[in-house]
C-alpha angles and dihedrals in degrees: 000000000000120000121208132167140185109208100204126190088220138106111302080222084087095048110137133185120189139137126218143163126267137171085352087306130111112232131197105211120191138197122207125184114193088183094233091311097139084180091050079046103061091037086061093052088045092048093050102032106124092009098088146039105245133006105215112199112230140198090004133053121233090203128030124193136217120155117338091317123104120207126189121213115232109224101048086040083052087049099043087061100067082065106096107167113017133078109257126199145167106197105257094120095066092040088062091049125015085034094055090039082050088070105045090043094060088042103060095040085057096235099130119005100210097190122125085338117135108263127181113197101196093212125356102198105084091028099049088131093059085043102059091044088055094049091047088055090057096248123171085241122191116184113206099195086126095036102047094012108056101356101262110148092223138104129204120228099175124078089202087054103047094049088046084057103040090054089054089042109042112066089060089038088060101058099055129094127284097237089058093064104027134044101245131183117342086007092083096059104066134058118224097192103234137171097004092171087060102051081046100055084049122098094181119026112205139190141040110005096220086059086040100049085034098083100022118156106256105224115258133181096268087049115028087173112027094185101054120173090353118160105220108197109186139090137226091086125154127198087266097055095047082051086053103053087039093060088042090058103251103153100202133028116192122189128192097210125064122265102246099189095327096323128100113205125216130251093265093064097047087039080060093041085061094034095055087033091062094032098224142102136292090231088050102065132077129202085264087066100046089048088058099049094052083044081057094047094043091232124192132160114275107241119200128180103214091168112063 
């Protein structure tokens, strides 16, 4: 059986252990939270380097992604050095492929017509591959990197502007640490209700599920369920999450990840599922490859109605 394991610096409350079959194979796929710890972190790697199949970076990128220009944070690269033998991966991959079929998929079965409707992409830069396909579908695309990212109350409409920006950003932002920019450990768990006039222009709310549930509105009496109708398209969800966007009124949660026994798993984790299942390196395959090998699993989006 296949080991892979997605070491996370998130909370250890949304651990999960499951096996499953790809590819023909059976897998074992861990979760592990270190809670924010970077030095539990890298004693984990160390503990697990050469002992499994694929290292899956969690709760942080290693690379991030605006234009045609690649940037790799400083704290998770430093990190992913101290892996010697193991594949290691992030995600990104995936976020340049599966994520960008994701949309058209969804597209041409007529499940969700992005055009000209209102979108809010939490943060673009580790999902650059979901936000041009937006934009060449002719979305009203908001991207929300100042906003859920460093604090900053403003959304970006142009795609000129927000690479212009990006180019100027992100090698600083780069080299801070990854707590600035992430909500890491006990973090996740809670909710800091936050731009409540953005998730409320938006008719379809898009990215990493922890930025998105970050700042999410808290239900009042003049809006028992502040996110009515709302389309949420992410992964990483648990039971507890779908319960909470059912009782704040979202209709349809779409994940691009399969659900494994109530949990859907982030792209780091599928990204490893391909990576040990081909038994190469990250740095040898091509999108090519990736799109294979989701040709091979028959992968589509999982759709789910929350709202009857």
């Amino acid at each position: 059986m296949k080991r892979v394991v997605s070491v996370s610096l998130g909370s250890s409350k949304r651990d999960k252990r499951v096996e499953a079959e790809f590819f023909g194979e059976r897998f074992l796929i861990e979760r592990i939270g270190t809670d924010g710890n970077l030095r539990k972190f890298a004693e984990l790697l160390q503990q697990i380097d050469g002992k499994v199949d694929a290292i899956c970076f969690g709760g942080m990128d290693i690379w991030i992604k605006c234009g045609k220009r690649k940037y790799a944070l400083r704290e998770p690269a430093k990190l992913a050095k101290i892996v010697k033998q193991t594949p290691v991966v992030d995600g990104s991959a995936l976020k340049d492929t599966m994520e960008r079929k994701a949309v058209h998929w969804l597209q041409r079965n007529g499940i969700v017509d992005f055009r000209k409707r209102k979108v809010l992409l939490v943060s673009a830069v580790d999902r650059f591959g979901m936000a041009e396909e937006f934009w060449n579908l002719s979305a009203d695309l908001r991207i929300g990197d100042l906003a859920f990212g460093l604090g900053i109350p403003l959304l970006i409409k142009s795609q000129r502007v927000y690479e212009i920006l990006g180019s100027i950003l992100l090698p600083f932002i780069a080299q801070l640490p990854i707590s600035w920019i992430y909500p890491t450990g006990k973090e996740q768990e809670q909710i800091k209700p936050k731009f409540e006039s953005f998730y409320r222009w938006a008719e379809i709310v898009a990215g990493d599920f922890l930025l998105i549930r970050k700042h999410l509105p808290a239900p009042s009496p003049q809006s028992p369920m502040p996110l009515l109708s709302k389309i949420i398209l992410t992964n990483t969800t648990t039971k507890e999450d779908v319960e909470l966007l059912r009782q704040i009124g979202v209709s349809m949660l779409i994940t691009t990840t399969p659900e494994l026994d109530g949990r859907t798993f982030g792209t780091n984790v599928m990204e490893g599922v391909i990576v040990a299942y081909l038994q190469r390196r990250p740095e040898e395959l091509t999108q090519e490859d990736y799109m294979q090998a989701l040709k091979n699993l028959r992968w589509q989006p999982n759709v789910r109605k929350l709202k009857t």
